[in-house]
ZATORRO-252927 format. One record per residue: residue number from 1; residue in three letters; x, y, z of N, C-alpha, C in turn. Coordinates in nm, 4 decimals, m for minus. Example, Ala and Ser with C-alpha at 12.3 -4.5 7.8 and 13.67 -1.06 7.14 Angstrom:
BEGIN
{site 1; 'ALA'; {1.3190; m0.5690; 0.7800}; {1.2300; m0.4500; 0.7800}; {1.3200; m0.3300; 0.7800}}
{site 2; 'SER'; {1.2850; m0.2250; 0.7080}; {1.3670; m0.1060; 0.7140}; {1.2900; 0.0030; 0.7870}}
***
This chain:
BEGIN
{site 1; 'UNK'; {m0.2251; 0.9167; 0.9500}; {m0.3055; 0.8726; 0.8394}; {m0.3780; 0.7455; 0.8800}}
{site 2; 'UNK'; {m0.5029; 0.7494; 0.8489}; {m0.5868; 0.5991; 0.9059}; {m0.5709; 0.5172; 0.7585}}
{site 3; 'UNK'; {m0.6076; 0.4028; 0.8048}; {m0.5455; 0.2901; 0.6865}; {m0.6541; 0.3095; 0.5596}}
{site 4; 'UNK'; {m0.6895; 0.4391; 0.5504}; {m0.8231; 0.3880; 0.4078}; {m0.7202; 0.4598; 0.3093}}
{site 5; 'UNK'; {m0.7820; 0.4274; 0.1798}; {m0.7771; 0.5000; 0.0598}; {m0.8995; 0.5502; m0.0073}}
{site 6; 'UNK'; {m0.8988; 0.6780; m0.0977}; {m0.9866; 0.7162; m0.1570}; {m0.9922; 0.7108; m0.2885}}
{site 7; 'UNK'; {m1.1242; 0.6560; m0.3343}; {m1.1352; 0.6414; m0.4950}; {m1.1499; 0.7278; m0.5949}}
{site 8; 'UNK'; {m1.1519; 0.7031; m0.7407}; {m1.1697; 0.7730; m0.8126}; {m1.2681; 0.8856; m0.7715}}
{site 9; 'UNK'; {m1.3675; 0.8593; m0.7219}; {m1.4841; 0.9275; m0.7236}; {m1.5033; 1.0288; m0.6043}}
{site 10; 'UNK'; {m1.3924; 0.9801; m0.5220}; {m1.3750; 1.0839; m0.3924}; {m1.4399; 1.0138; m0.2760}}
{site 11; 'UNK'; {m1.4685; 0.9172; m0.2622}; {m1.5445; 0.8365; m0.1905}; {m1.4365; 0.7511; m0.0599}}
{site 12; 'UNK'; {m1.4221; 0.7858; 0.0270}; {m1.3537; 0.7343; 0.1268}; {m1.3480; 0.5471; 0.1197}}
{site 13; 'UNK'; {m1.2521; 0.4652; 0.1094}; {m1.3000; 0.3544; 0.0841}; {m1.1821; 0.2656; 0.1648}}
{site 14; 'UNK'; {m1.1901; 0.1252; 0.2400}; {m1.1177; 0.1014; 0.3200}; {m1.0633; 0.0046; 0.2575}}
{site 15; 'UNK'; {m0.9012; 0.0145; 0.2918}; {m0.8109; m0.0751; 0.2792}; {m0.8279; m0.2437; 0.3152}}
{site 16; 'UNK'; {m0.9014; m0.3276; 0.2823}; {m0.9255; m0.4455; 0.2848}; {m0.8115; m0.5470; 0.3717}}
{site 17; 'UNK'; {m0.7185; m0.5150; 0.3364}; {m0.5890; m0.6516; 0.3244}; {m0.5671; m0.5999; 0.4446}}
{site 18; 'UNK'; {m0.5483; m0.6230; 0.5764}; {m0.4852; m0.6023; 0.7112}; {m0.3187; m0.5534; 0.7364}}
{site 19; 'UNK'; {m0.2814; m0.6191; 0.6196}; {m0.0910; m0.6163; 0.6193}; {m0.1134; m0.4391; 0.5421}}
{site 20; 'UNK'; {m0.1631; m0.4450; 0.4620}; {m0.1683; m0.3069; 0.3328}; {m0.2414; m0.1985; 0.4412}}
{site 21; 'UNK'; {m0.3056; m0.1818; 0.5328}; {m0.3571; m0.1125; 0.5548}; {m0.2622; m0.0925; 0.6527}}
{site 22; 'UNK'; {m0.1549; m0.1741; 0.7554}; {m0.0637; m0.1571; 0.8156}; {0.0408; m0.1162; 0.7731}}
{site 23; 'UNK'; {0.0682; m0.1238; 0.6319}; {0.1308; m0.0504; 0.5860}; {0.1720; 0.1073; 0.5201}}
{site 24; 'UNK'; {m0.0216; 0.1307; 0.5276}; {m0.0635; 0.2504; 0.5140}; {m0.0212; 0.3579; 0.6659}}
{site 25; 'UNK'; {m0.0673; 0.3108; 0.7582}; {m0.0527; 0.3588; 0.8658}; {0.1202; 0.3855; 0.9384}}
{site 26; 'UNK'; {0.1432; 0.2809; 0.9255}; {0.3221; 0.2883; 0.9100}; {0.3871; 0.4094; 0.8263}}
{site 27; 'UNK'; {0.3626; 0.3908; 0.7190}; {0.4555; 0.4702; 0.6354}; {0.3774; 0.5903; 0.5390}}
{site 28; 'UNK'; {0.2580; 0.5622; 0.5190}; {0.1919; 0.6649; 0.4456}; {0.2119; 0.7774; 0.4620}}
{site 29; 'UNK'; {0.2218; 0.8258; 0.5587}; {0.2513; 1.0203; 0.6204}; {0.3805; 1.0349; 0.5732}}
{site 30; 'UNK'; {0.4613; 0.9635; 0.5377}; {0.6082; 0.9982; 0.5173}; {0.5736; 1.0135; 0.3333}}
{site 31; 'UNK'; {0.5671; 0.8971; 0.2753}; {0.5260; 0.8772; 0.1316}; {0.4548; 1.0168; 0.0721}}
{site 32; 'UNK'; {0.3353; 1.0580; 0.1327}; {0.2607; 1.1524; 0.0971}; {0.3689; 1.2964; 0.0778}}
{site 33; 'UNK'; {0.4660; 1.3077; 0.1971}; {0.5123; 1.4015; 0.1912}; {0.6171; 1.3933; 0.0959}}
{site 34; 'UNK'; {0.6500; 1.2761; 0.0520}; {0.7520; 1.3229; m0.1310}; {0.6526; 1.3038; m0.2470}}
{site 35; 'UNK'; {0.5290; 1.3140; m0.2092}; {0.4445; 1.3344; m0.3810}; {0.4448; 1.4021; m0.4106}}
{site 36; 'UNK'; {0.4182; 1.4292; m0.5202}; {0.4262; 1.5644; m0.6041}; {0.5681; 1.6043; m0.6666}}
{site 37; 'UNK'; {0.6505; 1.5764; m0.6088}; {0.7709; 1.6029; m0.6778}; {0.8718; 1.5142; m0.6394}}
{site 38; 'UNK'; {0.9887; 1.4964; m0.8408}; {1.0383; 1.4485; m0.8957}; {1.1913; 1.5110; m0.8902}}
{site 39; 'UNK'; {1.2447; 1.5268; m0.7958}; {1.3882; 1.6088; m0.7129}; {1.4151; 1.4708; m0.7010}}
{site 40; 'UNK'; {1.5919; 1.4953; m0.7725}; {1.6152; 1.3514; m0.6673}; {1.6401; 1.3010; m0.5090}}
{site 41; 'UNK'; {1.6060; 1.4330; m0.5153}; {1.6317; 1.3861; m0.2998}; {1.5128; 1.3254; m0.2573}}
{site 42; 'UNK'; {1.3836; 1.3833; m0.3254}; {1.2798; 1.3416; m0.2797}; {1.2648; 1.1544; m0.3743}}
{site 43; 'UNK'; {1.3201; 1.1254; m0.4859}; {1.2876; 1.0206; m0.4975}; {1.4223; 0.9486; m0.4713}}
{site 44; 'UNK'; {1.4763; 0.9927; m0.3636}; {1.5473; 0.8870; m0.3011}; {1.4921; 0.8217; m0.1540}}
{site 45; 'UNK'; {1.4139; 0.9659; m0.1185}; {1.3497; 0.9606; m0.0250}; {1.2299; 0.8747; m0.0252}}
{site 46; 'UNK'; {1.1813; 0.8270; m0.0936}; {1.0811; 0.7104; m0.1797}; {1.1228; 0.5796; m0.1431}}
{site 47; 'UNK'; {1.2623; 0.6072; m0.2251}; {1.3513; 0.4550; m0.1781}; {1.3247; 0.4024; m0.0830}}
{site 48; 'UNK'; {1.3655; 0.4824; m0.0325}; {1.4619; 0.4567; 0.1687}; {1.3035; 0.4074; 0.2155}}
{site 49; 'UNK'; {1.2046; 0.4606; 0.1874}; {1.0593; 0.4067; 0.2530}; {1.0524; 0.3019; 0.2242}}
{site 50; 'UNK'; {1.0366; 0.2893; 0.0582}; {0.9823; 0.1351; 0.0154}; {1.0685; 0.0631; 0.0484}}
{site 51; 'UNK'; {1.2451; 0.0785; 0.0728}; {1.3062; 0.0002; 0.0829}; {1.2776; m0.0375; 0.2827}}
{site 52; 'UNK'; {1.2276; 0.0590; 0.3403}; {1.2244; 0.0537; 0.4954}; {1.0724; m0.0573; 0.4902}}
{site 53; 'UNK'; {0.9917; m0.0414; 0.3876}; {0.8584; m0.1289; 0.4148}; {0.8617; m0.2970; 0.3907}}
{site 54; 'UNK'; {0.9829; m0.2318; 0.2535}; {0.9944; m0.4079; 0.2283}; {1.0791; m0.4398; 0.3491}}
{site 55; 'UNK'; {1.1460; m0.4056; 0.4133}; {1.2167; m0.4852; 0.5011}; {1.1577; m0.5473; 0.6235}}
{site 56; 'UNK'; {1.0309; m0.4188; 0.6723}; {0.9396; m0.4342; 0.7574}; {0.8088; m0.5515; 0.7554}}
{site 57; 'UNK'; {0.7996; m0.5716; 0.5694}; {0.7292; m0.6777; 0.5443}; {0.7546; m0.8184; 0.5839}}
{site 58; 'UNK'; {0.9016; m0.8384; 0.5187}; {0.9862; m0.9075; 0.5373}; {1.0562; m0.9933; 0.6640}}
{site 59; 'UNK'; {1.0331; m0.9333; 0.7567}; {1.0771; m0.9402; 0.9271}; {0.9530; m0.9800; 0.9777}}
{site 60; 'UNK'; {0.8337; m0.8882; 0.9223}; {0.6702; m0.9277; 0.9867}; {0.6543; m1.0493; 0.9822}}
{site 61; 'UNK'; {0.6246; m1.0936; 0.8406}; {0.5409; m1.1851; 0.7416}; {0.6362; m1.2678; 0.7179}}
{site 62; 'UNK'; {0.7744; m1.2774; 0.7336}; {0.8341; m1.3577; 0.7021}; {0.8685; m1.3687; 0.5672}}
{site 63; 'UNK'; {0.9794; m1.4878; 0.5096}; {1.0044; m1.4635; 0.3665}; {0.9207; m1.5425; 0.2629}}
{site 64; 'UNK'; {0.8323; m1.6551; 0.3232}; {0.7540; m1.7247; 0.2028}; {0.6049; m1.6807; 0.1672}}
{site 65; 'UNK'; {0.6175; m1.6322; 0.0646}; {0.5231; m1.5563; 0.0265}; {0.4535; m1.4518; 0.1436}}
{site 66; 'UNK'; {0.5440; m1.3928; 0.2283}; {0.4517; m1.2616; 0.3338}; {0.3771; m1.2324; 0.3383}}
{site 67; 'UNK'; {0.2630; m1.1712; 0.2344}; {0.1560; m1.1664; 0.1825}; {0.0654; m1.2527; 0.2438}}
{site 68; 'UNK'; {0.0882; m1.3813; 0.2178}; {m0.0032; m1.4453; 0.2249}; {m0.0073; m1.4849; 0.4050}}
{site 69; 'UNK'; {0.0933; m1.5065; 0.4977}; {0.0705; m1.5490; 0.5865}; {0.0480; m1.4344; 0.7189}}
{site 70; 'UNK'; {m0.0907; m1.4895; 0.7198}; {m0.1606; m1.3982; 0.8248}; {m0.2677; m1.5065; 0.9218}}
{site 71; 'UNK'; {m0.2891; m1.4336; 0.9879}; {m0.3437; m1.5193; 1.1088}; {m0.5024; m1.5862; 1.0951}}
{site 72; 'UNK'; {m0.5632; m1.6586; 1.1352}; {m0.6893; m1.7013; 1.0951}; {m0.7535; m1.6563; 1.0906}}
{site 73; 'UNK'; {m0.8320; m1.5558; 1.1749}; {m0.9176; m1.4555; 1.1468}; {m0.9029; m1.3388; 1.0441}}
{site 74; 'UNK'; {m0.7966; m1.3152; 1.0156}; {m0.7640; m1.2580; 0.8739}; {m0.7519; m1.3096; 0.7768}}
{site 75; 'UNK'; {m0.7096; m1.4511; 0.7704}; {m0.7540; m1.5301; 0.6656}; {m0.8831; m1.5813; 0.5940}}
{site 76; 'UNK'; {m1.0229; m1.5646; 0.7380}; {m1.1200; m1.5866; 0.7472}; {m1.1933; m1.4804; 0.6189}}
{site 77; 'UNK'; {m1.1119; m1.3320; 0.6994}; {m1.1898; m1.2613; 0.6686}; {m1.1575; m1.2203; 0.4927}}
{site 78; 'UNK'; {m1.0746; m1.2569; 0.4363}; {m0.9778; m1.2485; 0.3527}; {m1.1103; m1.3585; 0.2290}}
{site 79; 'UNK'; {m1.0898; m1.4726; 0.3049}; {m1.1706; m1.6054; 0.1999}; {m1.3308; m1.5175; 0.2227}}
{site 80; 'UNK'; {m1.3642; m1.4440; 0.2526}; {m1.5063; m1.4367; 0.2602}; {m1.5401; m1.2891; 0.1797}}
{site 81; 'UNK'; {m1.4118; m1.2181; 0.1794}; {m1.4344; m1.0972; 0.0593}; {m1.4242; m1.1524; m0.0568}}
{site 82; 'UNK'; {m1.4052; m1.2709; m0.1040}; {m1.3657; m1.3028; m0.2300}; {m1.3519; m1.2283; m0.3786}}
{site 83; 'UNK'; {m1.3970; m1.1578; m0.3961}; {m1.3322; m1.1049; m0.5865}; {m1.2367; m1.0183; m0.5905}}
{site 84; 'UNK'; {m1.2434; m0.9362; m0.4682}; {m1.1585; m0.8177; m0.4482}; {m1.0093; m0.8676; m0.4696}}
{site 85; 'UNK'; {m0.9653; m1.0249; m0.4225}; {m0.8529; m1.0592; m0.4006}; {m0.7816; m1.0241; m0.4836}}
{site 86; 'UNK'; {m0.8409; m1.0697; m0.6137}; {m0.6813; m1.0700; m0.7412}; {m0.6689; m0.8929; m0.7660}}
{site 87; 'UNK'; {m0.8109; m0.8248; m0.7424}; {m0.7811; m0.6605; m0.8231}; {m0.6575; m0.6316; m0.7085}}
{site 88; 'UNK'; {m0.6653; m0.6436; m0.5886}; {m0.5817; m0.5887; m0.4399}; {m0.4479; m0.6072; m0.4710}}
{site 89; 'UNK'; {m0.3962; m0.7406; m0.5761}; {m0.2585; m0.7905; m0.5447}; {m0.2441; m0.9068; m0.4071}}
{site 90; 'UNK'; {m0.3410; m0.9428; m0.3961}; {m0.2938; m1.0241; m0.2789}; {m0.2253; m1.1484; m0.3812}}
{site 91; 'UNK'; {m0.2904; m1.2132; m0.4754}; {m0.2412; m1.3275; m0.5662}; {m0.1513; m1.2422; m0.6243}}
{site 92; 'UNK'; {0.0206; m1.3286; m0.5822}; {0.1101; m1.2129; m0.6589}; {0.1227; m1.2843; m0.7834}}
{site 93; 'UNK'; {0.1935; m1.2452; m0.8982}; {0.2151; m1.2469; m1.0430}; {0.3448; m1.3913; m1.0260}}
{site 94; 'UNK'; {0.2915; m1.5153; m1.0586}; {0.3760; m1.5883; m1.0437}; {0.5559; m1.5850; m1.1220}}
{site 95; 'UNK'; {0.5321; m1.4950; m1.2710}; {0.6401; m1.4878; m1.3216}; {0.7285; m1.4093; m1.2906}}
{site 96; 'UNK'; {0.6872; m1.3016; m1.2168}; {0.8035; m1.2082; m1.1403}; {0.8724; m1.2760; m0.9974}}
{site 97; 'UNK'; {0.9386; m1.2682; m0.9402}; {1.0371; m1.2538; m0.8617}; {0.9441; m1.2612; m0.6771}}
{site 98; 'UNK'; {0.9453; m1.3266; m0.5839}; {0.8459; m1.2475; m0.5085}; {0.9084; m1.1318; m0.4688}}
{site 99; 'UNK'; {1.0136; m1.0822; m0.4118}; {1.0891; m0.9180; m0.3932}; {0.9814; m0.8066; m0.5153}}
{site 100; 'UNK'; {1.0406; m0.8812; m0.6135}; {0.9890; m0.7452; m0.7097}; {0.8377; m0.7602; m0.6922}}
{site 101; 'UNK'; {0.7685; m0.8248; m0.6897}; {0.6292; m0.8450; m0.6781}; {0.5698; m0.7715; m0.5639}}
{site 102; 'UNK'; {0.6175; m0.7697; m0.4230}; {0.6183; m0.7465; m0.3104}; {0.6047; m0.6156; m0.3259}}
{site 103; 'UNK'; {0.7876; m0.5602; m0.3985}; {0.7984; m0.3995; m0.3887}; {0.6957; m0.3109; m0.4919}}
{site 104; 'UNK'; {0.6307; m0.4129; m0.5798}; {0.5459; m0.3455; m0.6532}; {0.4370; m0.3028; m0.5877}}
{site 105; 'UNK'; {0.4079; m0.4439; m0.5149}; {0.2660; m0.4031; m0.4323}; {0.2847; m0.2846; m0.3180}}
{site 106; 'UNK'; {0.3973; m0.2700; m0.2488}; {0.3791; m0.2030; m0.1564}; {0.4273; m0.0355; m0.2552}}
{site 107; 'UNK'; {0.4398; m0.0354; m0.3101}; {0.4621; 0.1330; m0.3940}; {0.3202; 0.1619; m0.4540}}
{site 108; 'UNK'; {0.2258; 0.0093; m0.4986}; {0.1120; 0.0498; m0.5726}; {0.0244; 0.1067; m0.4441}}
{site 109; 'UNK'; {0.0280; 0.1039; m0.3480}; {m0.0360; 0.0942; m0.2340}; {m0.0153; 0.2343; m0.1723}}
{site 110; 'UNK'; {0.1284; 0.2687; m0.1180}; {0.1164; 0.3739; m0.1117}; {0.1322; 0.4763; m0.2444}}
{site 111; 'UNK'; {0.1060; 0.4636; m0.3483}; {0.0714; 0.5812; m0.4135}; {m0.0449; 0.6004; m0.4746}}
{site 112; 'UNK'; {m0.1175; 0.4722; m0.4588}; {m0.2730; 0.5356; m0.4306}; {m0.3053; 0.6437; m0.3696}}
{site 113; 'UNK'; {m0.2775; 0.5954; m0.2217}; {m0.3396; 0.6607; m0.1390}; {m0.3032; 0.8085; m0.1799}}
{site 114; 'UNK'; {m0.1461; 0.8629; m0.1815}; {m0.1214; 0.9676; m0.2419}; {m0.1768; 1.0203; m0.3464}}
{site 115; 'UNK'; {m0.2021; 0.9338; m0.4479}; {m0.2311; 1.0025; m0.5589}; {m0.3728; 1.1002; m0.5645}}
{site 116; 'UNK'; {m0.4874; 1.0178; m0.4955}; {m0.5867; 1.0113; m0.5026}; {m0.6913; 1.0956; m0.3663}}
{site 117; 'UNK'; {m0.6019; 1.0878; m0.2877}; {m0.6481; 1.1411; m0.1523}; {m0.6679; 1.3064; m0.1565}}
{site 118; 'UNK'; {m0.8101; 1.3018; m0.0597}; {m0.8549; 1.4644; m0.0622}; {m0.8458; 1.4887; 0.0416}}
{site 119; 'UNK'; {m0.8555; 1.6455; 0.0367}; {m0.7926; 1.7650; 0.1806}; {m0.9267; 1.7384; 0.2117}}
{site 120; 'UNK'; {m0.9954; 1.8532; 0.3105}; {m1.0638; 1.8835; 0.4078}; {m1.1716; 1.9061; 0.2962}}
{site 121; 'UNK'; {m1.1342; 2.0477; 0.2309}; {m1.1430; 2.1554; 0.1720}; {m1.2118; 2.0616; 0.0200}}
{site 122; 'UNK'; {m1.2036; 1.9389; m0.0006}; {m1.2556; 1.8400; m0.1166}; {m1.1764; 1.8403; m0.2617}}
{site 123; 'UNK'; {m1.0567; 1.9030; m0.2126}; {m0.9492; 1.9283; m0.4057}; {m0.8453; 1.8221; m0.3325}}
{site 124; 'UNK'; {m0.7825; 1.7365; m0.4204}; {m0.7316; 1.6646; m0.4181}; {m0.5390; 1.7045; m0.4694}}
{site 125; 'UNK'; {m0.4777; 1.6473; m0.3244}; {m0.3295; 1.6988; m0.3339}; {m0.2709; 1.7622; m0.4536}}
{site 126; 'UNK'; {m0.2846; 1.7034; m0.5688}; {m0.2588; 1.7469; m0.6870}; {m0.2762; 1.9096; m0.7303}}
{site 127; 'UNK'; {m0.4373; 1.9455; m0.7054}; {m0.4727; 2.0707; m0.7353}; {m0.4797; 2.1593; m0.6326}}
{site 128; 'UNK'; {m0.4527; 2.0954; m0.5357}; {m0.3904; 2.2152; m0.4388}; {m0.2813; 2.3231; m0.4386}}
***
């Protein structure tokens, strides 16, 4: 899986944030393959990912705010997209927890891509 996601509109559109799109590429092919269904093997199998990404975040990025610490040229490039920031989740939600904040972002992330992503063929996983 390459690091983009696709929008409402079917429009191929790229993952901005460098860490999120590494995270797409990491784990997305696994994620995709428990969508669609609500078995609990398969949403344990969910777990074990998000719980394998946060850990992977965690070890990367380190524990103060992860998210945020990335290298200068990604930071560069980061201050110069400016509006996109807050819709992305990069500014996490100060009243939650950073863990829970973190694991939110990385589940909102990959189930975009799942949710929303089209075959070859232009019908989208769902109506396949």
């Amino acid at each position: 899986m390459s690091a983009q996601q696709v929008n409402g509109r079917g429009r191929v559109k790229k993952v901005r944030h460098p860490q999120r799109a590494t995270i797409l590429a990491r784990y997305g092919d696994r994620w995709a393959e428990t969508a669609g269904s609500s078995t609990p093997e398969t949403k344990r199998k969910r777990v074990g990912i998000l719980n394998e990404a946060e850990a992977w975040v965690w070890l990367t990025y380190g524990t103060d705010e992860p998210w945020r610490e990335i290298g200068e040229e990604e930071n560069d490039a980061l201050i110069d997209a400016g509006e996109w920031l807050a819709a992305d989740g990069v500014v996490m939600d100060v009243e939650k927890s950073k863990r829970s904040a973190m694991r939110q972002d990385i589940c909102r992330v990959l189930h975009k891509t799942t949710q929303n992503r089209t075959t070859e063929n232009g019908t989208t996983e769902d109506q396949a």
